[in-house]
PDB file with SEQRES, HELIX, SHEET and CRYST1 records, atoms N, CA, C and O in Angstrom:
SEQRES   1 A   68  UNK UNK UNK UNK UNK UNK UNK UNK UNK UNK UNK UNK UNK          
SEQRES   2 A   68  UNK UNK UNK UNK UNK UNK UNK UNK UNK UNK UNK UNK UNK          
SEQRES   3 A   68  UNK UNK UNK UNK UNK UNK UNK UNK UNK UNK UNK UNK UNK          
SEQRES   4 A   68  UNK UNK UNK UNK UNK UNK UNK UNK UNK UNK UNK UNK UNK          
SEQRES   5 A   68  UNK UNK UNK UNK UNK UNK UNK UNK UNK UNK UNK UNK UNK          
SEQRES   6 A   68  UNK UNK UNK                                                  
HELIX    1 AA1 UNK A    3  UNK A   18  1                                  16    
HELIX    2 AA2 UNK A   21  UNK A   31  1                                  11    
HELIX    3 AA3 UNK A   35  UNK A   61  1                                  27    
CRYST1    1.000    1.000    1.000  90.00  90.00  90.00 P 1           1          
ATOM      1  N   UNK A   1      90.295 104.105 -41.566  1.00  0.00           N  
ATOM      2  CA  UNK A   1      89.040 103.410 -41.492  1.00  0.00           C  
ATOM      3  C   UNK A   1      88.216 104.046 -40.371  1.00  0.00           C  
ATOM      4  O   UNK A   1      88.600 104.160 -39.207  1.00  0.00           O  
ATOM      5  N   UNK A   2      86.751 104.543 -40.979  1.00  0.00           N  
ATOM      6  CA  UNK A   2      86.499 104.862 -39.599  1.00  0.00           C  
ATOM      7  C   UNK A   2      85.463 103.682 -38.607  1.00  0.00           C  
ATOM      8  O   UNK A   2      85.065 102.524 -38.730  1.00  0.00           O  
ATOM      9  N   UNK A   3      85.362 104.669 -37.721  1.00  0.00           N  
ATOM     10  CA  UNK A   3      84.663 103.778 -36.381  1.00  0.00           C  
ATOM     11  C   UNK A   3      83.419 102.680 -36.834  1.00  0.00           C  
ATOM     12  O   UNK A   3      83.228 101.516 -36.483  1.00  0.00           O  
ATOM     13  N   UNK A   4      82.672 103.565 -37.758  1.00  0.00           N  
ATOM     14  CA  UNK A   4      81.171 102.903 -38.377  1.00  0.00           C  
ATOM     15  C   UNK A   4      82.188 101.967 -39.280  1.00  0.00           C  
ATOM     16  O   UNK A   4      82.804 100.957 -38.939  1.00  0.00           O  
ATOM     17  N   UNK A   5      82.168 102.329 -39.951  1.00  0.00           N  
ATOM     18  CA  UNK A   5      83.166 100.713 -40.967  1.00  0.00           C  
ATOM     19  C   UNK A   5      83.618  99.637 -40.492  1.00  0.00           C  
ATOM     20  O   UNK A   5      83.410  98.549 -41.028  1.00  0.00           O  
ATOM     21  N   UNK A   6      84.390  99.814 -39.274  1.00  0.00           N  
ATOM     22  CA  UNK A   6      84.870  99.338 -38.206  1.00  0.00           C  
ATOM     23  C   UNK A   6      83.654  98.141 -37.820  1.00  0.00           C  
ATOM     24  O   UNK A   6      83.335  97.155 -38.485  1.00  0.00           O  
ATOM     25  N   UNK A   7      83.261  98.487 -36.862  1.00  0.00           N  
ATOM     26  CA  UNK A   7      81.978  98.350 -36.389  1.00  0.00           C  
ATOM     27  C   UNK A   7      81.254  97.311 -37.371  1.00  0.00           C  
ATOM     28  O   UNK A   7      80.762  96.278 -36.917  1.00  0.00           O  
ATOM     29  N   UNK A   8      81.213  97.596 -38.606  1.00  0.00           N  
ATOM     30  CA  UNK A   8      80.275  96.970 -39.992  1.00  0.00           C  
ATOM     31  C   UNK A   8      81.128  95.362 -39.971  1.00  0.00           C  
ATOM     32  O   UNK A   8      80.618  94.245 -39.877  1.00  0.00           O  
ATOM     33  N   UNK A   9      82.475  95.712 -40.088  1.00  0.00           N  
ATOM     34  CA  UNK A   9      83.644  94.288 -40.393  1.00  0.00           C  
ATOM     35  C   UNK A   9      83.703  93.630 -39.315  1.00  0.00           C  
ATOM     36  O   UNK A   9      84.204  92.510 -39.405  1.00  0.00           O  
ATOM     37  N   UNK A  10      83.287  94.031 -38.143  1.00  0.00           N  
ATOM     38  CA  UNK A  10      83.708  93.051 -36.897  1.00  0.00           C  
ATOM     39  C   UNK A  10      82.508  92.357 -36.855  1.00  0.00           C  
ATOM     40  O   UNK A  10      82.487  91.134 -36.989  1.00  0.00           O  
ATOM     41  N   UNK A  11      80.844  93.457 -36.571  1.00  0.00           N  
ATOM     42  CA  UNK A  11      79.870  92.078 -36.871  1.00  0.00           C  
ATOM     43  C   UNK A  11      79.752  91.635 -37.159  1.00  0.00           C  
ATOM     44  O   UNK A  11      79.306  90.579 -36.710  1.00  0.00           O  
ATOM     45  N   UNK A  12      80.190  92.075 -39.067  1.00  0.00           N  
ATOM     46  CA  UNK A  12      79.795  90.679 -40.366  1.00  0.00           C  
ATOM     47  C   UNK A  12      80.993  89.527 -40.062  1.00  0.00           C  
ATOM     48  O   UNK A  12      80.794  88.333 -40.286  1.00  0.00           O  
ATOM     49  N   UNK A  13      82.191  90.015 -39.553  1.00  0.00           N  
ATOM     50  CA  UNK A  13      82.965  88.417 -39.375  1.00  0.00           C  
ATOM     51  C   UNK A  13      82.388  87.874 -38.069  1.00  0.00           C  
ATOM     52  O   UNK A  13      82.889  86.766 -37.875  1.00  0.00           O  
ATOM     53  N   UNK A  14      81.664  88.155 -37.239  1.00  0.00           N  
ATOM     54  CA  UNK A  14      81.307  87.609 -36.260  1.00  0.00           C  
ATOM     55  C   UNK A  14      79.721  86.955 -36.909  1.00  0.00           C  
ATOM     56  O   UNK A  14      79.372  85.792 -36.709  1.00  0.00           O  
ATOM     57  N   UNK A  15      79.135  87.675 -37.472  1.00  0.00           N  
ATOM     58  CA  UNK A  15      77.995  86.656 -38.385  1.00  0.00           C  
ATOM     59  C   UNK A  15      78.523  85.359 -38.860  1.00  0.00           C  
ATOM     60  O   UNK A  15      78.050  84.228 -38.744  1.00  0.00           O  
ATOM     61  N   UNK A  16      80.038  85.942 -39.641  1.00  0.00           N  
ATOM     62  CA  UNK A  16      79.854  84.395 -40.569  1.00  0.00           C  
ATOM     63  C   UNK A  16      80.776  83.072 -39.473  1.00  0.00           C  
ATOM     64  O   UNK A  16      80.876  81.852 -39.606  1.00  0.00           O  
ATOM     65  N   UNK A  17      81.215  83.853 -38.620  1.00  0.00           N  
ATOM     66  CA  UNK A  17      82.319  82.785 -37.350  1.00  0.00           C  
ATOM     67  C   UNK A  17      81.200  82.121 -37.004  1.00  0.00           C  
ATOM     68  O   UNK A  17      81.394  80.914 -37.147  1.00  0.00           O  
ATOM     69  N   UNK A  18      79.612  82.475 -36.433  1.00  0.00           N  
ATOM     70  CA  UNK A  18      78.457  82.127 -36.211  1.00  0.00           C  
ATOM     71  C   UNK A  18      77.678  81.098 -37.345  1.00  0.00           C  
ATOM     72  O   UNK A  18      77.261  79.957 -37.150  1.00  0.00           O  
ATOM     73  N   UNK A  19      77.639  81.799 -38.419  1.00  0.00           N  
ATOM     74  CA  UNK A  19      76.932  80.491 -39.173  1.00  0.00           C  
ATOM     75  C   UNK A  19      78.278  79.908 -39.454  1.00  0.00           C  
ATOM     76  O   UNK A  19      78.189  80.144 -40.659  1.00  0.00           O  
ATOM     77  N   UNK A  20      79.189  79.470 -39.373  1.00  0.00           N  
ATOM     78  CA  UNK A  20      80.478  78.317 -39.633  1.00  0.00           C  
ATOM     79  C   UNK A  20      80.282  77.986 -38.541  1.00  0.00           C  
ATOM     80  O   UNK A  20      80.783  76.898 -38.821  1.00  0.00           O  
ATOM     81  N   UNK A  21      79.884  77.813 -36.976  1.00  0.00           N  
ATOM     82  CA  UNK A  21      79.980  77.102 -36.229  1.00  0.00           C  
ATOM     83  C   UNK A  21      78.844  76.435 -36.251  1.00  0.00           C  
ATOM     84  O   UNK A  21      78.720  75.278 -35.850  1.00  0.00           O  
ATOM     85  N   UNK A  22      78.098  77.019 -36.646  1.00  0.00           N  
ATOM     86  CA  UNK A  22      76.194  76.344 -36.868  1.00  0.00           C  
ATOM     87  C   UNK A  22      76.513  75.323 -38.177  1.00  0.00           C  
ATOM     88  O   UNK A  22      75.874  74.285 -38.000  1.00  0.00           O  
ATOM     89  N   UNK A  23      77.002  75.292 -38.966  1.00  0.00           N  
ATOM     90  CA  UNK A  23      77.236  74.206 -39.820  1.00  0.00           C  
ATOM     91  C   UNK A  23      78.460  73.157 -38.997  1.00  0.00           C  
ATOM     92  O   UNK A  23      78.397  71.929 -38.954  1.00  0.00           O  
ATOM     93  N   UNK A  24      78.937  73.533 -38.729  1.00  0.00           N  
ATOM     94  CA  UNK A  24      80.530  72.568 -37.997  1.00  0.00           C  
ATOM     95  C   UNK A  24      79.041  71.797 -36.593  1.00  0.00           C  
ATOM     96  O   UNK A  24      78.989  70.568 -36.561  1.00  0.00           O  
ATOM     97  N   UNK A  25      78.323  72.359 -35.903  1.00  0.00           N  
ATOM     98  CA  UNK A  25      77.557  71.508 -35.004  1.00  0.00           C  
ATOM     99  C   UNK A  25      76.521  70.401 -36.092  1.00  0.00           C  
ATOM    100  O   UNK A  25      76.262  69.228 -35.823  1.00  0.00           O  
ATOM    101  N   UNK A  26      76.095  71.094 -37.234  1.00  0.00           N  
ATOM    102  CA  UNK A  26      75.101  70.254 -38.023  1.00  0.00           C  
ATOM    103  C   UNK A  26      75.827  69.421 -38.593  1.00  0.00           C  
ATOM    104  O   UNK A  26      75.228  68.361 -38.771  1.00  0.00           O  
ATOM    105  N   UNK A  27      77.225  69.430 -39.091  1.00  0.00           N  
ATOM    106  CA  UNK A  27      77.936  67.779 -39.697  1.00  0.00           C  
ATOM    107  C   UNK A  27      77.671  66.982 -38.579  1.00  0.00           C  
ATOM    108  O   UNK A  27      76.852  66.064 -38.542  1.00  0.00           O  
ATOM    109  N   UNK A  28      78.698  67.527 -37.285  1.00  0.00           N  
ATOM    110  CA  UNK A  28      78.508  66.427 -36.461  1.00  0.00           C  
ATOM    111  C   UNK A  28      77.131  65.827 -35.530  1.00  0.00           C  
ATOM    112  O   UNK A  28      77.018  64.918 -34.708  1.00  0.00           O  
ATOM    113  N   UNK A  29      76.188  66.815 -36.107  1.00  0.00           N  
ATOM    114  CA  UNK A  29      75.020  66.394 -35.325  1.00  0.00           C  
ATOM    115  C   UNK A  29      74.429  65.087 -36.421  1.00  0.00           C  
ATOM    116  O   UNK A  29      73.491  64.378 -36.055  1.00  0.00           O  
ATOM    117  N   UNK A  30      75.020  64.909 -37.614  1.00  0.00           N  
ATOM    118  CA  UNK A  30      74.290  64.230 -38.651  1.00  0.00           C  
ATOM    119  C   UNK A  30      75.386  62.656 -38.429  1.00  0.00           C  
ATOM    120  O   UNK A  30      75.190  61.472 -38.701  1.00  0.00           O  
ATOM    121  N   UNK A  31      76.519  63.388 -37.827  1.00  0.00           N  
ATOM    122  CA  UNK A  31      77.429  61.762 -37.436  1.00  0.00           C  
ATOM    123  C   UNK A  31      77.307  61.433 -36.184  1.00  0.00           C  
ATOM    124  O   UNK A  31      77.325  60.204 -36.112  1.00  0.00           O  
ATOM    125  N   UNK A  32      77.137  62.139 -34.692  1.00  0.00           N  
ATOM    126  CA  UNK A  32      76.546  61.521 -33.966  1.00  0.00           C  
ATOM    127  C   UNK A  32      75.044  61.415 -33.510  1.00  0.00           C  
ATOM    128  O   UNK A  32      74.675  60.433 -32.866  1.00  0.00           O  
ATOM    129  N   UNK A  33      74.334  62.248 -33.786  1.00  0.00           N  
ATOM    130  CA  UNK A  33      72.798  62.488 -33.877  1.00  0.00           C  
ATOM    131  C   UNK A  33      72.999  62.836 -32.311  1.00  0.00           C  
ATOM    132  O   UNK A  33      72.683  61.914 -31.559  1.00  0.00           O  
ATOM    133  N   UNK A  34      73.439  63.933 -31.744  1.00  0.00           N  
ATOM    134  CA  UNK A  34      73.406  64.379 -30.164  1.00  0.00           C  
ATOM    135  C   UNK A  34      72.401  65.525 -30.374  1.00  0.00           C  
ATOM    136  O   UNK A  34      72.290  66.236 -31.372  1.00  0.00           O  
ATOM    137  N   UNK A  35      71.668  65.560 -29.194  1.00  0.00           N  
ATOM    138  CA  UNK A  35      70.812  66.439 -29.506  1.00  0.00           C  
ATOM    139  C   UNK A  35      71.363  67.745 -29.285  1.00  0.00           C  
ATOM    140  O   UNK A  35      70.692  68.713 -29.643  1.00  0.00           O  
ATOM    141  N   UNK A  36      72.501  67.923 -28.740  1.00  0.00           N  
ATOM    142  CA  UNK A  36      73.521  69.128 -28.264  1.00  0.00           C  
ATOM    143  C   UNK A  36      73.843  69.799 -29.490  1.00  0.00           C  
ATOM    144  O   UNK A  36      73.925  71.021 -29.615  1.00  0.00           O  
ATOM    145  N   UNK A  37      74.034  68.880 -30.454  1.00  0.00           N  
ATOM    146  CA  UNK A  37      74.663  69.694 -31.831  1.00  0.00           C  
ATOM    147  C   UNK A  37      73.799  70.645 -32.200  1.00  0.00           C  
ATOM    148  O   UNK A  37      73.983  71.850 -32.372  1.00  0.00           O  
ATOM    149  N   UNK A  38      72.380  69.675 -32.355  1.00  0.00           N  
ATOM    150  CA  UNK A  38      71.533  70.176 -33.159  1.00  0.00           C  
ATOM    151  C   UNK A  38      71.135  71.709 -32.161  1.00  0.00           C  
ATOM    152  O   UNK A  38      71.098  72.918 -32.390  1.00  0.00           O  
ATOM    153  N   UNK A  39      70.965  71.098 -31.356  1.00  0.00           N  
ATOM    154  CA  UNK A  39      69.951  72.697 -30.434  1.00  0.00           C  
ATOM    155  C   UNK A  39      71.562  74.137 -30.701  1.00  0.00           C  
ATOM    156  O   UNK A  39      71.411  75.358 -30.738  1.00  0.00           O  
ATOM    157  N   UNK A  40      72.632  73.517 -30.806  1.00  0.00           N  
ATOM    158  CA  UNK A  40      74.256  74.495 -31.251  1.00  0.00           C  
ATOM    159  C   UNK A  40      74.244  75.184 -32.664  1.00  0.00           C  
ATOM    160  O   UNK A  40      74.608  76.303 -33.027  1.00  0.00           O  
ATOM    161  N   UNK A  41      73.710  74.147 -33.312  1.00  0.00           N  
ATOM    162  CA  UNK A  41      73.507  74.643 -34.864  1.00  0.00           C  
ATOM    163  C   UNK A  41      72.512  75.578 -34.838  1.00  0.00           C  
ATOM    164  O   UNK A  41      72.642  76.679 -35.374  1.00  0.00           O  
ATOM    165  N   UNK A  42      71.442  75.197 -34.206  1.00  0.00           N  
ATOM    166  CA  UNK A  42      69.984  75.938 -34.795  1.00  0.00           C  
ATOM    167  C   UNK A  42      70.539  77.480 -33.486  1.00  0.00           C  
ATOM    168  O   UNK A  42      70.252  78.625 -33.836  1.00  0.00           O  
ATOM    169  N   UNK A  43      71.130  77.305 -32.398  1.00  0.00           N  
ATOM    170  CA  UNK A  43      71.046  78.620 -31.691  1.00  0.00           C  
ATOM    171  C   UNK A  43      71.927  79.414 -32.646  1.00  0.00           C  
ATOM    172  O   UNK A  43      71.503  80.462 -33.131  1.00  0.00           O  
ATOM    173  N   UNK A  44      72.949  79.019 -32.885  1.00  0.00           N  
ATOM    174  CA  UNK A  44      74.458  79.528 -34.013  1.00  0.00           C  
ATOM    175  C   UNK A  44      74.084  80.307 -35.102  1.00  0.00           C  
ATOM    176  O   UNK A  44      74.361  81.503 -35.193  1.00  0.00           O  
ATOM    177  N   UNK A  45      73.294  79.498 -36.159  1.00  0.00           N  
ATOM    178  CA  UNK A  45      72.334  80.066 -37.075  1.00  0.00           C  
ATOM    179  C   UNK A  45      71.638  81.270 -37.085  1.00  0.00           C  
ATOM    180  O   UNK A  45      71.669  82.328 -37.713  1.00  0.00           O  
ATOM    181  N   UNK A  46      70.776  80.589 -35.871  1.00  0.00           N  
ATOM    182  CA  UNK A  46      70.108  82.243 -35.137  1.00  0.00           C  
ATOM    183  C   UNK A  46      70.328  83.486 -34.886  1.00  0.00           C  
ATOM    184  O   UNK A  46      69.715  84.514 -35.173  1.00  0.00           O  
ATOM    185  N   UNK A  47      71.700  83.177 -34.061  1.00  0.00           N  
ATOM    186  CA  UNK A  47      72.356  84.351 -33.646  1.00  0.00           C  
ATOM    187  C   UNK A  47      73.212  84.991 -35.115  1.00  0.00           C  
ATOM    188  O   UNK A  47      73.561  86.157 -35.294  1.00  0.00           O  
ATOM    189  N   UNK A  48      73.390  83.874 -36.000  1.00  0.00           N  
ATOM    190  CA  UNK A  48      74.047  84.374 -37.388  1.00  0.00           C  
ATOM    191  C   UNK A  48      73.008  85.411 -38.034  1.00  0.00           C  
ATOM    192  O   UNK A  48      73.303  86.577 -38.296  1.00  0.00           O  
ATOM    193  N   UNK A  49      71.983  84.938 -38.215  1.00  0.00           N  
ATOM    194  CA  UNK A  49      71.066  85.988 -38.615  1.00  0.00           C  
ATOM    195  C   UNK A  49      70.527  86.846 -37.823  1.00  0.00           C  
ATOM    196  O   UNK A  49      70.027  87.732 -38.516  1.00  0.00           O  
ATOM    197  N   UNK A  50      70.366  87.047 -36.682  1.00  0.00           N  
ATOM    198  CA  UNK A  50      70.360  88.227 -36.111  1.00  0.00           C  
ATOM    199  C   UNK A  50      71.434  89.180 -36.032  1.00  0.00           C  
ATOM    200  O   UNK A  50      71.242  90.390 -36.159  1.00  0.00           O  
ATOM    201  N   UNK A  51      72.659  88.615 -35.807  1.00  0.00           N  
ATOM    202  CA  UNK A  51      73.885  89.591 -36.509  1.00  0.00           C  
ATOM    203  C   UNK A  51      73.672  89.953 -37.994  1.00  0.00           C  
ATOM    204  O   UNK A  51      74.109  91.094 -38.145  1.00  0.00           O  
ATOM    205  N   UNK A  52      73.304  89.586 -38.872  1.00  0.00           N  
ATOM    206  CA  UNK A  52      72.843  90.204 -39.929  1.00  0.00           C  
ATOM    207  C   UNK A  52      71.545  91.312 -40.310  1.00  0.00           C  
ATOM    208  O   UNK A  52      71.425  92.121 -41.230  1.00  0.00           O  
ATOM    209  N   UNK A  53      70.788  91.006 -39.338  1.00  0.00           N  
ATOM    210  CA  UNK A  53      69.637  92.103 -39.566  1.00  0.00           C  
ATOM    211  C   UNK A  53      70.275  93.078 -38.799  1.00  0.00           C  
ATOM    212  O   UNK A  53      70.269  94.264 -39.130  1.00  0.00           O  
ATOM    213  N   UNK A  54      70.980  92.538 -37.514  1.00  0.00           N  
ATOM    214  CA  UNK A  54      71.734  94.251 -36.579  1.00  0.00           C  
ATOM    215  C   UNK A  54      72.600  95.337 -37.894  1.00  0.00           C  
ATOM    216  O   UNK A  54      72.666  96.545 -37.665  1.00  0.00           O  
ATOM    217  N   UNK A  55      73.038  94.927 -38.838  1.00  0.00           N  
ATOM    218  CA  UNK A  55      74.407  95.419 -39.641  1.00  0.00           C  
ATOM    219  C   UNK A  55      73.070  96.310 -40.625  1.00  0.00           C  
ATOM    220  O   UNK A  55      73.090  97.529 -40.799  1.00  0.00           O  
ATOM    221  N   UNK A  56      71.953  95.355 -41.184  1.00  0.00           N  
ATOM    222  CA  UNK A  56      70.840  96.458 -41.176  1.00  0.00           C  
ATOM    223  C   UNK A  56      70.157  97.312 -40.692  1.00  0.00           C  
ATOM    224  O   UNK A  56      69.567  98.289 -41.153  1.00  0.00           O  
ATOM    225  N   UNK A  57      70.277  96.848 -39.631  1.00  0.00           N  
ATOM    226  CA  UNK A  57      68.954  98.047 -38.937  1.00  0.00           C  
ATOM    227  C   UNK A  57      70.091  99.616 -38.440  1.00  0.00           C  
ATOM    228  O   UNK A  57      69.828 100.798 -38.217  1.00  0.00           O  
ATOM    229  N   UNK A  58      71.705  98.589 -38.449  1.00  0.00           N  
ATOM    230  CA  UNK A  58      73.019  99.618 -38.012  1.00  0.00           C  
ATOM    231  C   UNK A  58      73.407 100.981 -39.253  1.00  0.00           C  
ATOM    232  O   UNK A  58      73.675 102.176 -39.132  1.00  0.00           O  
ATOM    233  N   UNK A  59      73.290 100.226 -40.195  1.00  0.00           N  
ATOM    234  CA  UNK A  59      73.446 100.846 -41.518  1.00  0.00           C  
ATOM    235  C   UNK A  59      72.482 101.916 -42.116  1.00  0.00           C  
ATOM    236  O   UNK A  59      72.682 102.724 -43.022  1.00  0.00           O  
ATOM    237  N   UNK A  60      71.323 101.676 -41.309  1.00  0.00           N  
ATOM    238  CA  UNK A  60      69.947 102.430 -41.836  1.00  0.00           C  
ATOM    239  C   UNK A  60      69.908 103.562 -40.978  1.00  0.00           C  
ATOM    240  O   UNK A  60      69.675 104.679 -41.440  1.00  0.00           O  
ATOM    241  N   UNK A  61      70.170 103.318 -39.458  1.00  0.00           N  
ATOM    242  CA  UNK A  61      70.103 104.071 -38.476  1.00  0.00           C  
ATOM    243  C   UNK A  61      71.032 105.293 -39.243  1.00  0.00           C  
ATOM    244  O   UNK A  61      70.422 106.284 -39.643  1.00  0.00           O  
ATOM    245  N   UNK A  62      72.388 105.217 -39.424  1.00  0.00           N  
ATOM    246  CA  UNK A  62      73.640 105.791 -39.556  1.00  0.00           C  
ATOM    247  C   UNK A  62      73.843 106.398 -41.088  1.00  0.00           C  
ATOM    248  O   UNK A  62      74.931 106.695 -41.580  1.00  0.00           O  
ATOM    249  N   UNK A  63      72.561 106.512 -41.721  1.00  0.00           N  
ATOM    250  CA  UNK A  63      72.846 106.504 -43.306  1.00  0.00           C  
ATOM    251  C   UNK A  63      72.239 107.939 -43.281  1.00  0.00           C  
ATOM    252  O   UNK A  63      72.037 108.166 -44.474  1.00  0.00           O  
ATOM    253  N   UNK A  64      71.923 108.802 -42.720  1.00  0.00           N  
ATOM    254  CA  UNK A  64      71.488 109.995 -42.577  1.00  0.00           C  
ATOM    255  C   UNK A  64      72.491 111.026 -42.024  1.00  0.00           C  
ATOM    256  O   UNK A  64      72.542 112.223 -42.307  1.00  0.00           O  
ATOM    257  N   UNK A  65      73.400 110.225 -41.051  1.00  0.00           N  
ATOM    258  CA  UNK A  65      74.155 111.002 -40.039  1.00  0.00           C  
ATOM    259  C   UNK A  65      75.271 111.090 -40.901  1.00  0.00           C  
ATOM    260  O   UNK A  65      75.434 110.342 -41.865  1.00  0.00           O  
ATOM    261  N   UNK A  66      76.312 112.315 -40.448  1.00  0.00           N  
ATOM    262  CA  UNK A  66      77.486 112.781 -41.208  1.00  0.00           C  
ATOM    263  C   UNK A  66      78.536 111.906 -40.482  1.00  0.00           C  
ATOM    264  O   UNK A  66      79.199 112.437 -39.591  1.00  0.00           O  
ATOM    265  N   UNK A  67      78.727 110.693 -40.772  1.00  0.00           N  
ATOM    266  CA  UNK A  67      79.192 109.628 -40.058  1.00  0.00           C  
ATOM    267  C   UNK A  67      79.957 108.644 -41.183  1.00  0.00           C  
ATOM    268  O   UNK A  67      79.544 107.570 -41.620  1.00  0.00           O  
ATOM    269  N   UNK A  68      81.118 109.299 -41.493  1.00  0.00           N  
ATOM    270  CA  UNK A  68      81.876 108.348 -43.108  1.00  0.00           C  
ATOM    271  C   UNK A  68      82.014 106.907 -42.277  1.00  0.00           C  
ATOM    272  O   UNK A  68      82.461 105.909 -42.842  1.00  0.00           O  
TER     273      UNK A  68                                                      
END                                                                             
């Protein structure tokens, strides 16, 4: 496996560890209504999709280079 592949599988499981914790704060923000959940979910989310545009903008950068 190389390094770039590498690299591709650790962000995208770190995307989705990110939006699963952003949903796990939004159940319990809907059973206790804390405002902690909610501001956990919506940062979680965030950072879920910004790990997803990085794996794009990573993939685009690297799609030219002789880089399997």
């Amino acid at each position: 496996m190389s390094l770039k592949a590498f690299h591709v599988i650790v962000i995208f499981i770190s995307a989705i560890f990110s939006f699963g914790f952003g949903a796990w704060c939004l159940r319990f923000y809907w059973i206790n209504t804390s405002l902690l959940y909610l501001i956990g979910s919506l940062f979680s989310i965030i950072i879920g999709a910004g790990l997803i545009y990085y794996i794009l903008l990573f993939l685009r950068k690297t799609k030219d280079l002789r880089v399997p």
